[in-house]
Structure formats: C-alpha cells, structure tokens
C-alpha positions in Angstrom: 26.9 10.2 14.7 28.9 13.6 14.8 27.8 16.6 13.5 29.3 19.5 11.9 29.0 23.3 11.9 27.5 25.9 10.0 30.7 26.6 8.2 30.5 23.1 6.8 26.7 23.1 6.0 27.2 26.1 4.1 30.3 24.7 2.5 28.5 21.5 1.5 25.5 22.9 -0.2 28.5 25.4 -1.9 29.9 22.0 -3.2 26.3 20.2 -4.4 25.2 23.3 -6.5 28.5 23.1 -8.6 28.2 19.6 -9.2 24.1 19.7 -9.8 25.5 21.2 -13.1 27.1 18.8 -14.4 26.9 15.6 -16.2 28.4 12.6 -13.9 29.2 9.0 -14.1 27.3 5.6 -14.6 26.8 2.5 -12.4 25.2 1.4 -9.3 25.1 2.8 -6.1 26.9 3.4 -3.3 31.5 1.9 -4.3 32.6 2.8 -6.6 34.8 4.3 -8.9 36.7 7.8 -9.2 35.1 10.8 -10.2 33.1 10.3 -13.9 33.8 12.3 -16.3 31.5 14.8 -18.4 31.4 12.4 -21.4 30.3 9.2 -19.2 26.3 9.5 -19.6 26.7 10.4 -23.3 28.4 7.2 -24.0 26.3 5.0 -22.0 23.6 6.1 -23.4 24.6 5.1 -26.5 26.7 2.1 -25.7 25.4 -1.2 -27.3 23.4 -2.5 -24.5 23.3 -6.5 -25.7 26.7 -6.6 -26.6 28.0 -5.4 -23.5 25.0 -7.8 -22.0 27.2 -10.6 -23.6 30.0 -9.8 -22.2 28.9 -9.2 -18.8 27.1 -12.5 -18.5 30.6 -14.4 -19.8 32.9 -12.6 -17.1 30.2 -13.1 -14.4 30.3 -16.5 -15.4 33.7 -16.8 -15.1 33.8 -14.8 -12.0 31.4 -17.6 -10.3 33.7 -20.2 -10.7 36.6 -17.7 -8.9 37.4 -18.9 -5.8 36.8 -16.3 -2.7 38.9 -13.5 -2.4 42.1 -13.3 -0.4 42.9 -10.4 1.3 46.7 -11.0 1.9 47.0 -11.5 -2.0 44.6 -8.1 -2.9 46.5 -5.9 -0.3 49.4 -6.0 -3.1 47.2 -5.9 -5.8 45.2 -3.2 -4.6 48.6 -1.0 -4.0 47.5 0.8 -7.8 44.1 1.7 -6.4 45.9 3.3 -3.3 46.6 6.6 -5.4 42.6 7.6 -5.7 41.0 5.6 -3.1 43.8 5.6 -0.1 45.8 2.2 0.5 43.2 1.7 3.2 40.5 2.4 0.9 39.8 5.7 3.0 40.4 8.4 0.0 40.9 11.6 0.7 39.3 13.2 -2.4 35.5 13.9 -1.4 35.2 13.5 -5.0 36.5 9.5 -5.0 34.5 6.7 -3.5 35.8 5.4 -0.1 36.0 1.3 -0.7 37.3 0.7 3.2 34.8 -1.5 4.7 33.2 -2.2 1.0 31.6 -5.9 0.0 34.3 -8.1 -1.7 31.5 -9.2 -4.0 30.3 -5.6 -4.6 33.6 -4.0 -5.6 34.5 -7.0 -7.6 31.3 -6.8 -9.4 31.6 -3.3 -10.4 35.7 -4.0 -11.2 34.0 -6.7 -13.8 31.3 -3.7 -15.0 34.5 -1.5 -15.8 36.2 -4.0 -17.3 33.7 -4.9 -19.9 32.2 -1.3 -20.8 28.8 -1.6 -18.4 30.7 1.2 -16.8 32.8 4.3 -18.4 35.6 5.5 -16.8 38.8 6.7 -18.6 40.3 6.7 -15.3 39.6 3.1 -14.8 39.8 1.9 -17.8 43.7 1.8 -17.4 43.3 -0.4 -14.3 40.8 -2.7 -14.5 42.1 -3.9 -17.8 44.9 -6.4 -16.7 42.6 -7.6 -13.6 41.2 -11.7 -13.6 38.1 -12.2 -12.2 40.1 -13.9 -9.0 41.7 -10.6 -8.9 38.8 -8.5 -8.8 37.8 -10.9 -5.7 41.2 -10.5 -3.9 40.9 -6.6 -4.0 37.4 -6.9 -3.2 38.3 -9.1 -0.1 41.3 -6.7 0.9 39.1 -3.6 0.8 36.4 -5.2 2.7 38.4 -5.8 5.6 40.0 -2.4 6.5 37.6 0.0 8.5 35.9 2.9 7.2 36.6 6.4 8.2 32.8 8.0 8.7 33.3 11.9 8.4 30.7 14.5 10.2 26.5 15.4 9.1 25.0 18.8 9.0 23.4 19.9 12.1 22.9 23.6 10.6 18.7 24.5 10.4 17.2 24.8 7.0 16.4 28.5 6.5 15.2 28.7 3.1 11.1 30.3 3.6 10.5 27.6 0.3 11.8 25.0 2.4 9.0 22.5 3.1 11.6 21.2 5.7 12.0 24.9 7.2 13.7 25.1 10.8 14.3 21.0 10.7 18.1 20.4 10.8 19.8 19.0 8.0 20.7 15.9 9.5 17.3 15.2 10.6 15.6 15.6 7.4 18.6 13.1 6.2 17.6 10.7 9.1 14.4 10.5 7.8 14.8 9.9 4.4 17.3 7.2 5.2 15.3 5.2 7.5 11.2 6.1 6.8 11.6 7.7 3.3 8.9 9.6 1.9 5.4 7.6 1.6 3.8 10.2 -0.3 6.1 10.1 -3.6 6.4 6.4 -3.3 10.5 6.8 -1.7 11.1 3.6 0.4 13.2 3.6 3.5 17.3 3.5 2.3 17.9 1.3 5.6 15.1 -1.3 3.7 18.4 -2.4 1.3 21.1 -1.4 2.8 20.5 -2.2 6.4 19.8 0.6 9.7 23.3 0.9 10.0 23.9 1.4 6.6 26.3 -1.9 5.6 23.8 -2.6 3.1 23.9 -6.8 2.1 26.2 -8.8 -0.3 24.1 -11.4 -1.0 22.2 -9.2 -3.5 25.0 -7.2 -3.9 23.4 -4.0 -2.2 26.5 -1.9 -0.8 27.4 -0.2 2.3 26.9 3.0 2.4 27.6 4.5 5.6 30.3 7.0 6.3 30.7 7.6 2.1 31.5 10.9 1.4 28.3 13.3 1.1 29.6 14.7 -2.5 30.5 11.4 -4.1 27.1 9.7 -2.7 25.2 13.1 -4.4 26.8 12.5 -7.4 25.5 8.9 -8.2 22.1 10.5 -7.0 22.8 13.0 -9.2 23.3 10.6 -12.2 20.6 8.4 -10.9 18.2 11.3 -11.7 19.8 12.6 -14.9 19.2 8.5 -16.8 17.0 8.8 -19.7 14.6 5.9 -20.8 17.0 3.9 -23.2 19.6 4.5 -21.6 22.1 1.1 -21.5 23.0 1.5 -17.1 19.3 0.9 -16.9 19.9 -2.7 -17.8 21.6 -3.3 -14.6 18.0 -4.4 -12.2 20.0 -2.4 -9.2 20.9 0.5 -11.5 17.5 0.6 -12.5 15.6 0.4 -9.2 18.0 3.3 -8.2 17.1 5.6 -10.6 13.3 5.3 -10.2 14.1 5.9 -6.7 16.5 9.0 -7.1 14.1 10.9 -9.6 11.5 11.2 -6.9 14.2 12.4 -4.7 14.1 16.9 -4.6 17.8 18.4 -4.6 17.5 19.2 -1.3 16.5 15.8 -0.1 19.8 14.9 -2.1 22.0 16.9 0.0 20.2 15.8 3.5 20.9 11.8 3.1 23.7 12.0 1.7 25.2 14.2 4.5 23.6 12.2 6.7 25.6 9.0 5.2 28.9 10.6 5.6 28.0 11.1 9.1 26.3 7.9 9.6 28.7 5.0 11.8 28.5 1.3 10.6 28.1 -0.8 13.8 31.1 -2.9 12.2 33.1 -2.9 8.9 31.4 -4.9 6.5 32.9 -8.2 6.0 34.0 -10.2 2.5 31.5 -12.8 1.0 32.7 -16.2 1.3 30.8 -17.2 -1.7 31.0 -16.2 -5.8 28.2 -13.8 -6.8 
C-alpha cells in the first residue's frame, strides 16, 4: 500500500467535513452509482417499500434465468457509463464509484435496484431504463474484468488532543478497523465480508472494495449512518446489516477506513460470476 502526505491528509479530512453535511444517496455498499443527490434519502424513505419489493423479486427473477455476462458485448454497452465512471471503470471524479475490477453480479444487481426504484438516482435513472437483465450482466462482466486503479492512504499522525486514536497514523487506525474492527461497540472485521484483500465475494453479492475512492466509500458510510427505522433501503438484508454496522462507526473512524481502502491493493482484479444471482 502507498501512502500519502500531509498535504493530502489535510485535504481529505477538508473534503469529509463538507460532505458530513449533507444528505447522500441510498443502496448497498461498496459499486455503485454516481454521486446521490440531496433529495435521494427523502424519497426512499418514503418510497412504497412492498411495491418496489414486487418489482424487485420479478426482475431478479428474470435476471436468474439471464445467461452470464459477456464482456466483449458489455464493453459496447458500457460505452454510456464511460462518461461518469471512466471507460475502464477507473472514474476520475472522487465523487463517482470506480466499477474497474467490480463483481458482474454485484453491479448488475444494483443496475436492476436502479432500474426498479430500490435505488434513487436522477442521474441513473436515464440509463438504467432501456437496460435487459442480460444487459445488466454484460456490463457487469465487462467492468469486472478491467483492473482497478488503487489511489494513495494517509500516513499523516492524528493530532487532535480528543483523539482517542492520538499520535496513531491515519492509515493504521484504518488498518485496524478494516481487518480487527472494534470489539467493544460490537464493529466486526470489514476483511470478514469482503475478504483481507478487500475483493469482497460474489456469491452473496458482497463487493470489492479495495482501492475505491476514500470520499465516495465515506459517503455510503455516511448514508449508512444517516437511515432511519422505516426507512424502505433497509429492506435490502445487505443494506441493512450495513447500516447497523456504520452507526457504530465515529466520523473519524469513517475517514481512517475508508482512506485506508483507497489505498488498499487487491491481490488480483476481481473476476465475473459465471453463475445468475
């Protein structure tokens, strides 16, 4: 893992405490979609849960009878997605979700969630809307084999006297989090789902995480923390789990793992799933 200056520690933290203010998007972890907009948790918090349900259940079931994704057919089909996410899935908005190196079954699965309203998203709305389910998988699959572009952790000290992590480095307190978590507040290890080298497992559709960008992976913490009882994303099992994770997590432990992440190597690019989820 690389690590960064103390230009970019201070930069970072800079960037968390402007988006700690405000109200982000909906979905499950770590691949994600372009930056939410401020109006994303009001409406899915209001959104009618069981029809959505309905919905879901009939595209996943059509979805399941898709056969696996092709990667030489998504490469043209994931041409649109090019303009956000990078036409290797690399973006170069801290703000958008890298998807290089992504699950085929993960991305196609949340591609499905946009599609049917289990995910708000003006911006990809537009996109997701004339996408089959065998499309979903051929993006999915395309995305999945390009390799990810890790950026650089924080290796600055903690300095703040309030600090119960004073004097540790950032990256430290990050490595920590991500592979012991924090017994005391019931926070399990991240590697325990998504793997020590952060590739995370397509078989229950838990995705890789390494080398996201440290803002984007803060912001679906961030929305993790700010669901309400009620609220519809928390009828997604993943979703859930996530957000009773997140809410135990301080704001500075936020910015530690997910620096750590950006910084964080996968062994190996994740590969496509050669089965329907």
């Amino acid at each position: 893992m690389l690590l960064s200056s103390r230009f970019r520690f201070l930069l970072s933290r800079a960037s968390l405490a402007l988006m700690l203010g405000a109200v982000v998007s909906n979905a499950s972890a770590e691949a994600e979609a372009p930056v939410a907009t401020p109006s994303e948790a009001a409406v899915a918090a209001v959104a009618p849960a069981p029809a959505i349900d309905t919905l879901l259940k009939t595209a996943q079931a059509e979805m399941a009878t898709s056969q696996p994704g092709d990667a030489a057919a998504g490469a043209s089909k994931a041409a649109a997605c090019g303009a956000c996410h990078g036409l290797d899935g690399n973006s170069v908005n801290p703000l958008f979700p890298k998807l290089a190196g992504q699950h085929e079954t993960f991305i196609a699965q949340q591609l499905l969630q946009f599609k049917v309203g289990a995910r708000v998203n003006p911006l990809m709305v537009a996109f997701v809307a004339p996408l089959s389910a065998q499309d979903m998988r051929d993006i999915g699959a395309y995305f999945a084999t390009q390799k990810i572009q890790p950026g650089l952790a924080d290796d600055s000290k903690i300095s703040s006297p309030l600090s119960p992590y004073l004097d540790q480095r950032l990256v430290d307190v990050g490595q920590n989090l991500f592979r012991g978590g924090v017994s005391a507040r019931a926070v399990p290890a991240c590697m325990s789902c998504h793997g020590p080298t952060g590739r995370g497992n397509p078989g229950p559709s838990y995705p890789s995480i390494a080398g996201q960008f440290a803002a984007y992976a803060a912001t679906r913490l961030n929305f993790y923390r700010s669901t309400k009882p009620g609220d519809a994303a928390l009828t997604n099992a993943n979703f859930a789990v996530m957000a009773a994770i997140a809410e135990r997590l301080t704001d500075e432990e936020v910015l530690a793992v997910t620096s750590y992440l950006e910084g964080l190597h996968a062994a190996e690019p994740a590969v496509a799933s050669a089965t329907a989820p």
